[in-house]
PyMOL Python script that loads the backbone (N, CA, C, O; Angstrom):
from pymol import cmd

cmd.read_pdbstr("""\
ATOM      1  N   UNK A   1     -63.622 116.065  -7.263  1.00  0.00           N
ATOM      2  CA  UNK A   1     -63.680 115.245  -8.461  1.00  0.00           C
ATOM      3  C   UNK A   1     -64.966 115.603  -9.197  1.00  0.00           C
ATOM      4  O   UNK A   1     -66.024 115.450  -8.587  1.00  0.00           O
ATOM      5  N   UNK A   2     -64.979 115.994 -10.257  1.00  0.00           N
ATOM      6  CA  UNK A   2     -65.734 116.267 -11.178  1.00  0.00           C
ATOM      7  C   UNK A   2     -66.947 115.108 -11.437  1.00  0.00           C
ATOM      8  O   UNK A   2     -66.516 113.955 -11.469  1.00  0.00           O
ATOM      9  N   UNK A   3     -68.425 115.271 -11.627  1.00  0.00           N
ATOM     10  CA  UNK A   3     -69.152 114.470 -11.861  1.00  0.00           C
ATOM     11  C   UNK A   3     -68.887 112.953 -12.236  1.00  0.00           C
ATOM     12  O   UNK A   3     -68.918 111.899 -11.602  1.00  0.00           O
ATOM     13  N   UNK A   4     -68.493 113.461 -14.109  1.00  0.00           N
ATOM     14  CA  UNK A   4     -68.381 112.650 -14.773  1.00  0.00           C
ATOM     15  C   UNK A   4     -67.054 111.854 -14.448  1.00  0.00           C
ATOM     16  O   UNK A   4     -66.881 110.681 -14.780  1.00  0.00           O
ATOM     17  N   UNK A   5     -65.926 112.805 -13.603  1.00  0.00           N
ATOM     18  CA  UNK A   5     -64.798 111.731 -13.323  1.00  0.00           C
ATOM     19  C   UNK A   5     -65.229 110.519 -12.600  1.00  0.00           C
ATOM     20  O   UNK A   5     -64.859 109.358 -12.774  1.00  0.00           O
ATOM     21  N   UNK A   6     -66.133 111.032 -11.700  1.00  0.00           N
ATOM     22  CA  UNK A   6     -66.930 110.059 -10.619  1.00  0.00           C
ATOM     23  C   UNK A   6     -67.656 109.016 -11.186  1.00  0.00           C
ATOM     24  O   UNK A   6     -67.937 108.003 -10.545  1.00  0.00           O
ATOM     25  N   UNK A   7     -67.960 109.186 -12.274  1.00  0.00           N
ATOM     26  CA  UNK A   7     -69.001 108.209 -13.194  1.00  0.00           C
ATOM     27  C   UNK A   7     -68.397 107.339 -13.659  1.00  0.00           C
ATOM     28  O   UNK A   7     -68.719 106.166 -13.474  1.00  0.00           O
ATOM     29  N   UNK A   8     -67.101 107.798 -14.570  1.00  0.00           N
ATOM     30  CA  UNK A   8     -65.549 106.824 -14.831  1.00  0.00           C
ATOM     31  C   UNK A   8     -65.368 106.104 -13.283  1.00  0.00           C
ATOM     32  O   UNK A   8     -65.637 104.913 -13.434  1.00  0.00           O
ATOM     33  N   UNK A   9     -65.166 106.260 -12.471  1.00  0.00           N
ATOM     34  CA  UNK A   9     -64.903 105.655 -11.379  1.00  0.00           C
ATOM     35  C   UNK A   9     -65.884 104.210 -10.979  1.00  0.00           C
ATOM     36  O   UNK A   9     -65.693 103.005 -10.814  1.00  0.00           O
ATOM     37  N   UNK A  10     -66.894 105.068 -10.951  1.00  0.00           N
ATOM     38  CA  UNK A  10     -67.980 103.592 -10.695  1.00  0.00           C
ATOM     39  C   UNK A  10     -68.309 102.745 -11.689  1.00  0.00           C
ATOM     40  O   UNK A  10     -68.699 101.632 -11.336  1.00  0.00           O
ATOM     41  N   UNK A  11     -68.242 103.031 -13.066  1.00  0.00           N
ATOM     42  CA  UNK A  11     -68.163 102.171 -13.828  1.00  0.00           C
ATOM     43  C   UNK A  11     -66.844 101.276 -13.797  1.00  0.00           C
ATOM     44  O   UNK A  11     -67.163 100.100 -13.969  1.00  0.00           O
ATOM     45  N   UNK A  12     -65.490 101.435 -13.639  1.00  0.00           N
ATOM     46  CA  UNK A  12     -64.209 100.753 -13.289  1.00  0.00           C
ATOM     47  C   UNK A  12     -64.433 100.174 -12.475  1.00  0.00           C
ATOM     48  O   UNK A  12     -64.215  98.967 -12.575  1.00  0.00           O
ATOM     49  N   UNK A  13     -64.998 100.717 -11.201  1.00  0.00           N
ATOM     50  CA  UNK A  13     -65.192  99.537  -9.729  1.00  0.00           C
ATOM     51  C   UNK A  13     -66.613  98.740 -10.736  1.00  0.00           C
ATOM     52  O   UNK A  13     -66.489  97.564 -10.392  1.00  0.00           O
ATOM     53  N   UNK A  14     -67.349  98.765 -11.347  1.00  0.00           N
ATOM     54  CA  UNK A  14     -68.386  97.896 -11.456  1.00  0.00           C
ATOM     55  C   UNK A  14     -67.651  96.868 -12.108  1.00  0.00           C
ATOM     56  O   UNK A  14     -67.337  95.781 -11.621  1.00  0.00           O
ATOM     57  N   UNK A  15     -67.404  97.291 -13.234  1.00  0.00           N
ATOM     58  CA  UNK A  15     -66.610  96.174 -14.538  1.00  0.00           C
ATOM     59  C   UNK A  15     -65.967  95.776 -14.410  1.00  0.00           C
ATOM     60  O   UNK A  15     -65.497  95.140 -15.354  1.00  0.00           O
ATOM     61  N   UNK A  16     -65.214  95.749 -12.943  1.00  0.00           N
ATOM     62  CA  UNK A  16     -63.849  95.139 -13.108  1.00  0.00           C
ATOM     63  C   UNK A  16     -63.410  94.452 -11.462  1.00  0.00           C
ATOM     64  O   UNK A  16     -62.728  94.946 -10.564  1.00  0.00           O
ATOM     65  N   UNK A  17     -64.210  92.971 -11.561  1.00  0.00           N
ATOM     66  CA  UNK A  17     -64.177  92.200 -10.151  1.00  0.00           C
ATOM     67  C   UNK A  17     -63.314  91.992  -9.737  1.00  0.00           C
ATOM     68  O   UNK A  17     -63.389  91.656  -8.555  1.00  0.00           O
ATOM     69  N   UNK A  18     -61.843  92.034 -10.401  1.00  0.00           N
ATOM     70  CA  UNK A  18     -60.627  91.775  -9.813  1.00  0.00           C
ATOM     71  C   UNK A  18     -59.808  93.039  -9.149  1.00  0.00           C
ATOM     72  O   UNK A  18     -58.845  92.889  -8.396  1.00  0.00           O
ATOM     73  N   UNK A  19     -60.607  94.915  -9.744  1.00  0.00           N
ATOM     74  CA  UNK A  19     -59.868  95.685  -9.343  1.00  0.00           C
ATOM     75  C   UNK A  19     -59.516  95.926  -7.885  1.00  0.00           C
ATOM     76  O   UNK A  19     -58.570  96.702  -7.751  1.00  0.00           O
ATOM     77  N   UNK A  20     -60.049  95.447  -6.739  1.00  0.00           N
ATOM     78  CA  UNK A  20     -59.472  95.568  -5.229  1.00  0.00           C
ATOM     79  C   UNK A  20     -57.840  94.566  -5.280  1.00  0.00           C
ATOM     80  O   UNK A  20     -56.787  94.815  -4.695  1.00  0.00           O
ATOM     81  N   UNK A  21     -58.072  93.774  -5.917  1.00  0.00           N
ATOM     82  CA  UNK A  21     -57.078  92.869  -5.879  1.00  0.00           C
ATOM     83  C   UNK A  21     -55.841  93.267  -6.663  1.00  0.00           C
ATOM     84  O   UNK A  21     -54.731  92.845  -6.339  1.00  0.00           O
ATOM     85  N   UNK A  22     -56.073  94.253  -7.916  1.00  0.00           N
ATOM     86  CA  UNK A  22     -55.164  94.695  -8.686  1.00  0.00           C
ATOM     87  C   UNK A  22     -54.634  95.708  -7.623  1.00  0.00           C
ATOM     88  O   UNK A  22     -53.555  95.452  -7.088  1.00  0.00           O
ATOM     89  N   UNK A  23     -55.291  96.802  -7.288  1.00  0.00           N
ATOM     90  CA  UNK A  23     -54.675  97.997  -6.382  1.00  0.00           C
ATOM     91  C   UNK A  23     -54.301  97.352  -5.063  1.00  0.00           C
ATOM     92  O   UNK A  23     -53.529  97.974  -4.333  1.00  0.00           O
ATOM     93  N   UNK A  24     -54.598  96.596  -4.816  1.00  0.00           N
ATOM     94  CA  UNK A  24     -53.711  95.618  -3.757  1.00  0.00           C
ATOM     95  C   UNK A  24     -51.966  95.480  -3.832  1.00  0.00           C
ATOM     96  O   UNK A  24     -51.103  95.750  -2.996  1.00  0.00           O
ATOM     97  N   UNK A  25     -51.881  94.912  -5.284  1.00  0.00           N
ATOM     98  CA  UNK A  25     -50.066  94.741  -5.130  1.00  0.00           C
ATOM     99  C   UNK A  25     -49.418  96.070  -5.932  1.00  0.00           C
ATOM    100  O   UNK A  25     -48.313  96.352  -6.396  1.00  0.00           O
ATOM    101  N   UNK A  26     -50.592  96.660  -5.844  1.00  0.00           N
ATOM    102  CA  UNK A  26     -49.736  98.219  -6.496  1.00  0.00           C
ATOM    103  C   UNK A  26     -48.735  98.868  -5.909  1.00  0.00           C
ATOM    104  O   UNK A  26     -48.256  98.583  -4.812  1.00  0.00           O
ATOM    105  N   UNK A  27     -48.389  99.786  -6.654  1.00  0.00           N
ATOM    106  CA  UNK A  27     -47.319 100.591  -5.720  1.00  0.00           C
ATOM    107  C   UNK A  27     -47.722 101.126  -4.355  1.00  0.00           C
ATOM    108  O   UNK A  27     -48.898 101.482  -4.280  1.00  0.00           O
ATOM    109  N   UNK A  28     -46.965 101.255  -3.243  1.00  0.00           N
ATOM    110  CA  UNK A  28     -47.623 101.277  -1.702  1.00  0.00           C
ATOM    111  C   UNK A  28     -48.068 102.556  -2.109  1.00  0.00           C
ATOM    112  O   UNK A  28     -49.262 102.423  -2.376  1.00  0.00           O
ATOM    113  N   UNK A  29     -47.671 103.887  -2.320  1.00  0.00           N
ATOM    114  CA  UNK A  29     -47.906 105.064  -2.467  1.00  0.00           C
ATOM    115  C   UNK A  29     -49.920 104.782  -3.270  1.00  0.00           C
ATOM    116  O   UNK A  29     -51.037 104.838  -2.756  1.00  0.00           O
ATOM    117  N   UNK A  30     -49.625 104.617  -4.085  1.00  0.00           N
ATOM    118  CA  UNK A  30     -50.844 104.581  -5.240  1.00  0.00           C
ATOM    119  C   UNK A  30     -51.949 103.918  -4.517  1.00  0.00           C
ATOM    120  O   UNK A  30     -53.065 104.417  -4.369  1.00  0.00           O
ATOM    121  N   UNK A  31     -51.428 102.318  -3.904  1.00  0.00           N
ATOM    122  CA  UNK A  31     -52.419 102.047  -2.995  1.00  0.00           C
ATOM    123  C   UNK A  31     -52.721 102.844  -2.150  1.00  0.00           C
ATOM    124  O   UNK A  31     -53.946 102.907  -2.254  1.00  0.00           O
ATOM    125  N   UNK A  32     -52.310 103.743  -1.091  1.00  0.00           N
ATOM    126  CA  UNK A  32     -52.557 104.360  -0.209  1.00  0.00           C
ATOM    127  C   UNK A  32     -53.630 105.326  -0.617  1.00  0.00           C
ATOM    128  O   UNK A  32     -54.732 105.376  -0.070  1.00  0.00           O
ATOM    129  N   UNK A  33     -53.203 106.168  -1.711  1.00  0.00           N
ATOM    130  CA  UNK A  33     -54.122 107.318  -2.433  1.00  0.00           C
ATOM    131  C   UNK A  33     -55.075 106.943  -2.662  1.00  0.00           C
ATOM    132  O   UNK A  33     -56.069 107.579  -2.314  1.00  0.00           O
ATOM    133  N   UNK A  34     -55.202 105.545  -3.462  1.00  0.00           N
ATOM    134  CA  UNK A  34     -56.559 105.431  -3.512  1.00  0.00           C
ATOM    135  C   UNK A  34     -57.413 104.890  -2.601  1.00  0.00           C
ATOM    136  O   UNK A  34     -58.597 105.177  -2.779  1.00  0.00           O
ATOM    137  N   UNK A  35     -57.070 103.970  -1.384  1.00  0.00           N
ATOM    138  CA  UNK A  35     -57.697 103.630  -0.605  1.00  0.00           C
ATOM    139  C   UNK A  35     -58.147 104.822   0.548  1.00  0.00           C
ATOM    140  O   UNK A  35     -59.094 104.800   1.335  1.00  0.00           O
ATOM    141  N   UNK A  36     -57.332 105.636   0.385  1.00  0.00           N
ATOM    142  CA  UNK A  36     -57.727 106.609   1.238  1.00  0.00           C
ATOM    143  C   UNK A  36     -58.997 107.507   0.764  1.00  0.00           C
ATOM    144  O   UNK A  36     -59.853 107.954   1.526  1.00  0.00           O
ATOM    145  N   UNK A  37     -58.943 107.706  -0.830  1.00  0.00           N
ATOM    146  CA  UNK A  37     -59.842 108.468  -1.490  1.00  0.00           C
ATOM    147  C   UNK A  37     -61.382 107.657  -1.397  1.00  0.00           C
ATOM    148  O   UNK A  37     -62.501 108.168  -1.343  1.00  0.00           O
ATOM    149  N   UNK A  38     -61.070 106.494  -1.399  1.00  0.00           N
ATOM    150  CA  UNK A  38     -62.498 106.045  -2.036  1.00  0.00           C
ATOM    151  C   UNK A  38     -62.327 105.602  -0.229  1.00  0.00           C
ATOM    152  O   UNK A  38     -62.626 104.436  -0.488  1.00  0.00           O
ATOM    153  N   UNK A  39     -62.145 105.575   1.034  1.00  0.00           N
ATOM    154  CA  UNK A  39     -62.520 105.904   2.405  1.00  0.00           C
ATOM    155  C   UNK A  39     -63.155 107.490   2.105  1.00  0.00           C
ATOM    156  O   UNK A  39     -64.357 107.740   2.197  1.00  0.00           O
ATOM    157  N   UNK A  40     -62.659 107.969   1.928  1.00  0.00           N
ATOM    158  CA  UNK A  40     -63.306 109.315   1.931  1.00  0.00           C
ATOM    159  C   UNK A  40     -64.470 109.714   1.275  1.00  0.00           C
ATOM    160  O   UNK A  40     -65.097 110.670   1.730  1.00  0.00           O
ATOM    161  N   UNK A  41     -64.929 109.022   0.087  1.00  0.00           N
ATOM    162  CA  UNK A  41     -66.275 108.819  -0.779  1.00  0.00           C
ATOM    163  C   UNK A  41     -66.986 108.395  -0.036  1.00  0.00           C
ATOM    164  O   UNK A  41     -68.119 108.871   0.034  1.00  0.00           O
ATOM    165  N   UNK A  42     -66.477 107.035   1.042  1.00  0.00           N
ATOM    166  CA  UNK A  42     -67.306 106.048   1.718  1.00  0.00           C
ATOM    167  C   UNK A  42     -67.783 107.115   2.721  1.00  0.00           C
ATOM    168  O   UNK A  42     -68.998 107.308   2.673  1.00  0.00           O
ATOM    169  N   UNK A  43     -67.324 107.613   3.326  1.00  0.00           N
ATOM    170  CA  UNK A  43     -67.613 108.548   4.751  1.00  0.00           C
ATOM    171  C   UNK A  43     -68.666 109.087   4.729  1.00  0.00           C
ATOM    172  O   UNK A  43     -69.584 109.059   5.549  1.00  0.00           O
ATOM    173  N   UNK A  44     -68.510 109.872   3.282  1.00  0.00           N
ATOM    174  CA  UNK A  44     -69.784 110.954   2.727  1.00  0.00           C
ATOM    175  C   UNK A  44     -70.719 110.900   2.717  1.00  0.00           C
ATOM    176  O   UNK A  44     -70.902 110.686   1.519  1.00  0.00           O
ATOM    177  N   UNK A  45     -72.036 110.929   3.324  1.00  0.00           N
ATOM    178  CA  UNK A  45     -73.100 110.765   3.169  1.00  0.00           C
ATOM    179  C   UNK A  45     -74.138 111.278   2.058  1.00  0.00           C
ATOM    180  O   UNK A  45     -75.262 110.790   1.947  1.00  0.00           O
ATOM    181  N   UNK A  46     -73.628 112.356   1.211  1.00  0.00           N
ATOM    182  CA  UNK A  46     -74.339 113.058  -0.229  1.00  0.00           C
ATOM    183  C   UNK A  46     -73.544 112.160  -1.144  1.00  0.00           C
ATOM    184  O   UNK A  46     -74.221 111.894  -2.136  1.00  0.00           O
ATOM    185  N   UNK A  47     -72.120 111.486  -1.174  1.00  0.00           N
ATOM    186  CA  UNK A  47     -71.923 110.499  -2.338  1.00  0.00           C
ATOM    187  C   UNK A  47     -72.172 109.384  -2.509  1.00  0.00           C
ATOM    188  O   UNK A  47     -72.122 108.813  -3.599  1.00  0.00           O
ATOM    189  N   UNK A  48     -72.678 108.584  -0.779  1.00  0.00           N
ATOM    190  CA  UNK A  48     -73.673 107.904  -1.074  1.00  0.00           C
ATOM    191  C   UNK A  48     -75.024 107.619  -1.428  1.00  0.00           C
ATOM    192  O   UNK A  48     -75.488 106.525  -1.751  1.00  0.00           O
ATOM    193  N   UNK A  49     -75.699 108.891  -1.318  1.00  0.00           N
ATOM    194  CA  UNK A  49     -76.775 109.190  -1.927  1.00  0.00           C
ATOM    195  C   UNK A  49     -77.169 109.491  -3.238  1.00  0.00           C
ATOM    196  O   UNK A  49     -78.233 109.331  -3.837  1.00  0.00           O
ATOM    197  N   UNK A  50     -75.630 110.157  -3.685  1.00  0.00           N
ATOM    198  CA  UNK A  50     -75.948 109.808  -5.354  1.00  0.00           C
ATOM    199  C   UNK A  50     -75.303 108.834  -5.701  1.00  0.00           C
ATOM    200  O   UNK A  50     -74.697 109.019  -6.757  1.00  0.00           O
ATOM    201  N   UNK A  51     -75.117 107.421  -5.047  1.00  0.00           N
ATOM    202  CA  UNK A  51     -74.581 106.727  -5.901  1.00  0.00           C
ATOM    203  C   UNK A  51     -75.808 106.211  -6.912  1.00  0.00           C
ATOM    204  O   UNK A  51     -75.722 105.747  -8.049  1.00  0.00           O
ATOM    205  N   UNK A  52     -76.746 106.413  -6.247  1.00  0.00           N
ATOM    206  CA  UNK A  52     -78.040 105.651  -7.393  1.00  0.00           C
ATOM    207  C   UNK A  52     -77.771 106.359  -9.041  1.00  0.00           C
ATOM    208  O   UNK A  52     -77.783 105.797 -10.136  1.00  0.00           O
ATOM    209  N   UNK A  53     -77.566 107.611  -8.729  1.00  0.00           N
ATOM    210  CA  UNK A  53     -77.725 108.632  -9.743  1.00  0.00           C
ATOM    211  C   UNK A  53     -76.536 107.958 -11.283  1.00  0.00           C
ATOM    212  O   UNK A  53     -76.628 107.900 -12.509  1.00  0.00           O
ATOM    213  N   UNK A  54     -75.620 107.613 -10.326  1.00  0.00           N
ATOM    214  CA  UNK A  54     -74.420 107.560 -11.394  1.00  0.00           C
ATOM    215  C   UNK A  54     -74.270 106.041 -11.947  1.00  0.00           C
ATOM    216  O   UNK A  54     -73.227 105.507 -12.325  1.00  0.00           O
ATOM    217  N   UNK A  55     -75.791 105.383 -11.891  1.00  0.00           N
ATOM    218  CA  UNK A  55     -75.708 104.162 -12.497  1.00  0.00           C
ATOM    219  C   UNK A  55     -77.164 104.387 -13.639  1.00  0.00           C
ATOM    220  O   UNK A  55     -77.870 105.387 -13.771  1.00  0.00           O
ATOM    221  N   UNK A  56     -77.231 103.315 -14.202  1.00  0.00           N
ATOM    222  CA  UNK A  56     -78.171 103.259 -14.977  1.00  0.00           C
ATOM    223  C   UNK A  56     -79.933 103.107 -14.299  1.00  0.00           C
ATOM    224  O   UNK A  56     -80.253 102.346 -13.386  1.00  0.00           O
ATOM    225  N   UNK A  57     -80.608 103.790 -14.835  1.00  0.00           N
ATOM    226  CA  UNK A  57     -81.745 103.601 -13.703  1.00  0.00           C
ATOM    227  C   UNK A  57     -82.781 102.637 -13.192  1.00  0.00           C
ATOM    228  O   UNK A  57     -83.572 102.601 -12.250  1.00  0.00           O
ATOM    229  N   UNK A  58     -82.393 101.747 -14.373  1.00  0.00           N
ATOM    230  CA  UNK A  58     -83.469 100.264 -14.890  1.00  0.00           C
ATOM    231  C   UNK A  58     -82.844  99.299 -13.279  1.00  0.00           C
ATOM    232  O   UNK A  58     -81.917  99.631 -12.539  1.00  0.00           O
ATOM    233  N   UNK A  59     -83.660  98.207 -13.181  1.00  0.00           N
ATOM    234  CA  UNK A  59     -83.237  97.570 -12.119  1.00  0.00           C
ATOM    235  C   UNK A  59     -82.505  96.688 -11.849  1.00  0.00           C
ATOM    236  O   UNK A  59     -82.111  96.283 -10.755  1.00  0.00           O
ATOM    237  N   UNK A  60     -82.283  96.332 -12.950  1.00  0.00           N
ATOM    238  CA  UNK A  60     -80.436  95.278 -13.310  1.00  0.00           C
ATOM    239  C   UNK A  60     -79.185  96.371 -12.922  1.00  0.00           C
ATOM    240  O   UNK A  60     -78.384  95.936 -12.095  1.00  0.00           O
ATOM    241  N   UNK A  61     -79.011  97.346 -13.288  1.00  0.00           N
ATOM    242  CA  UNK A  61     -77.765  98.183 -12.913  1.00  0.00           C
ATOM    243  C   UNK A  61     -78.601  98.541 -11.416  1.00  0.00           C
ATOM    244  O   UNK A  61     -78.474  97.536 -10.716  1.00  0.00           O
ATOM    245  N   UNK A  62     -79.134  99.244 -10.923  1.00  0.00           N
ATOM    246  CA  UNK A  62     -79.306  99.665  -9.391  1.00  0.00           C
ATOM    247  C   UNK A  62     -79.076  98.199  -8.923  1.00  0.00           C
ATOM    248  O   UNK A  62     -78.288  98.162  -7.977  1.00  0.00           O
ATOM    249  N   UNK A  63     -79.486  97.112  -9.270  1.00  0.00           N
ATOM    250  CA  UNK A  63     -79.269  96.003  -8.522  1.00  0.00           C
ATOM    251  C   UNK A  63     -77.438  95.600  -7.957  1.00  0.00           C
ATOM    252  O   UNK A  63     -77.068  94.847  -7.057  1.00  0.00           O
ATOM    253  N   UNK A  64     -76.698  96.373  -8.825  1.00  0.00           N
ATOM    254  CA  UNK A  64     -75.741  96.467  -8.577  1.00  0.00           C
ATOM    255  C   UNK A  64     -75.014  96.976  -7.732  1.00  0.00           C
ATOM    256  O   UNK A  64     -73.866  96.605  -7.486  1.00  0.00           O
ATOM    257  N   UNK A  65     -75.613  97.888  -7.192  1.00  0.00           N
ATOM    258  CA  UNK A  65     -75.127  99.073  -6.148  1.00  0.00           C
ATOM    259  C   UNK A  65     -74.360  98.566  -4.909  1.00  0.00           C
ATOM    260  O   UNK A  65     -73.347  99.146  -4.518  1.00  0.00           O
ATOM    261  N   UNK A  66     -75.003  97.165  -4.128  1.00  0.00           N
ATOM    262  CA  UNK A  66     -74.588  96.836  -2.936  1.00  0.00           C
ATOM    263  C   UNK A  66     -73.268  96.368  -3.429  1.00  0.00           C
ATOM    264  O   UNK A  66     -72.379  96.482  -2.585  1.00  0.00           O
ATOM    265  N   UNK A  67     -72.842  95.785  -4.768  1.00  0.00           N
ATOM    266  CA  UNK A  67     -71.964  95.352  -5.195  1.00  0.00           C
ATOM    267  C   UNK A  67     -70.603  96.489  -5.455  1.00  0.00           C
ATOM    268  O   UNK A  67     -69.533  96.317  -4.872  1.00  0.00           O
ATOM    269  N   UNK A  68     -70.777  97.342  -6.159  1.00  0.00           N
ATOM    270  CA  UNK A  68     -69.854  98.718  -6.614  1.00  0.00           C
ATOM    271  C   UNK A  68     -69.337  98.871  -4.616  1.00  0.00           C
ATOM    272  O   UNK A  68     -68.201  98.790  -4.147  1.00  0.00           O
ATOM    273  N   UNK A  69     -70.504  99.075  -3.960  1.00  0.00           N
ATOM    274  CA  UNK A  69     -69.582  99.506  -2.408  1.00  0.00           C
ATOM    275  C   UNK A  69     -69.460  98.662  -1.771  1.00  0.00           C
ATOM    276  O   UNK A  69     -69.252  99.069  -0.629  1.00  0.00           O
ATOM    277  N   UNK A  70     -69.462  97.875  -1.810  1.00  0.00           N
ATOM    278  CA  UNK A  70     -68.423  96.680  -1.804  1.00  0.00           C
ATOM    279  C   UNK A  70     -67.056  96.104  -2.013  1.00  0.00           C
ATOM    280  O   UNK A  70     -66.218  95.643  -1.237  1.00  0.00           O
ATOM    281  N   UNK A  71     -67.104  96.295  -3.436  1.00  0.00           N
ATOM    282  CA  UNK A  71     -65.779  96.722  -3.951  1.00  0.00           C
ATOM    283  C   UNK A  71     -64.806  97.884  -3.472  1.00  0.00           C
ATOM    284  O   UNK A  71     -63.579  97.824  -3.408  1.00  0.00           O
ATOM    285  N   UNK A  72     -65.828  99.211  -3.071  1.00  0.00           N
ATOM    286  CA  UNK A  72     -64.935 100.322  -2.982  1.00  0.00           C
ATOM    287  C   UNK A  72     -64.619 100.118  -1.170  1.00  0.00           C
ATOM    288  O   UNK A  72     -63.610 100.622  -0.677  1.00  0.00           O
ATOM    289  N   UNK A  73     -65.508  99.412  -0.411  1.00  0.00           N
ATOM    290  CA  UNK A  73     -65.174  98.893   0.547  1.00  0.00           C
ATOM    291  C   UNK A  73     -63.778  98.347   1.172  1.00  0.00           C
ATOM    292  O   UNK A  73     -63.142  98.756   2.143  1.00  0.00           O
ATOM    293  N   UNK A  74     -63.467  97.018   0.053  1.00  0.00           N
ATOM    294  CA  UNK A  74     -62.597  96.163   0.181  1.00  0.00           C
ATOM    295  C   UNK A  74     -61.436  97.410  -0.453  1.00  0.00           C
ATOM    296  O   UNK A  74     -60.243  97.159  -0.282  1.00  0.00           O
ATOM    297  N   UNK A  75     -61.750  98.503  -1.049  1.00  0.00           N
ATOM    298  CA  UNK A  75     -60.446  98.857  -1.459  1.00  0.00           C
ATOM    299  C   UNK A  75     -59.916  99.671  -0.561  1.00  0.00           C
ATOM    300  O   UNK A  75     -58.733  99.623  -0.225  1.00  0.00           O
ATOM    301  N   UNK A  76     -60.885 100.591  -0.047  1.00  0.00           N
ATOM    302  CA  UNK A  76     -60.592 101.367   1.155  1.00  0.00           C
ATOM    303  C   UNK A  76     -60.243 100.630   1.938  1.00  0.00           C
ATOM    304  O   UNK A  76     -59.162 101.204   1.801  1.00  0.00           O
ATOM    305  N   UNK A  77     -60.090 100.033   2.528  1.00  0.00           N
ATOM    306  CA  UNK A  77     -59.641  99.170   3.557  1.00  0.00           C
ATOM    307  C   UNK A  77     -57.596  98.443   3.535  1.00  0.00           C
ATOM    308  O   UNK A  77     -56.740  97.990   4.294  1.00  0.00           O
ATOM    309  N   UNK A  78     -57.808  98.778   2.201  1.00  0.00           N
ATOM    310  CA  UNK A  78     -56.511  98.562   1.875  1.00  0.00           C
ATOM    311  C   UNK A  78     -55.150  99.153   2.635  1.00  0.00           C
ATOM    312  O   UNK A  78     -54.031  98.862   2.213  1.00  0.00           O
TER     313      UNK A  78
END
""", "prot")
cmd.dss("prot")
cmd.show_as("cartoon", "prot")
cmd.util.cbc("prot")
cmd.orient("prot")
């Protein structure tokens, strides 16, 4: 996945508190893909290291961070 696709990504998991719950009653297929994908982000140890990178750098957005994997947490898990 391309940088900036990745950047689209964490901004969607940030902005959007209900998205674990939306990809929840999704199609089983779609759920699967993505819970499997963003398990596989989670695993990574260099995409958690840039997750700092792909937020804003001030300390209101990094304050966010525990929050975004969190989200991608609850989705992987799906």
């Amino acid at each position: 996945m391309a940088s900036h696709d990745l950047e689209d990504v964490i901004a969607i998991v940030d902005a959007r508190e209900e998205l674990p719950e939306e990809i929840a009653t999704a199609d089983h297929e779609v759920r699967k893909f993505i819970s499997e994908l963003f398990a596989r982000f989670l695993e990574d140890p260099k995409f958690l290291e840039s997750l700092p990178g792909k937020l804003r750098g001030d300390a209101a957005n990094q304050a966010r961070l525990p929050i975004i994997v969190m989200r991608m947490e609850k989705i992987a898990r799906l």
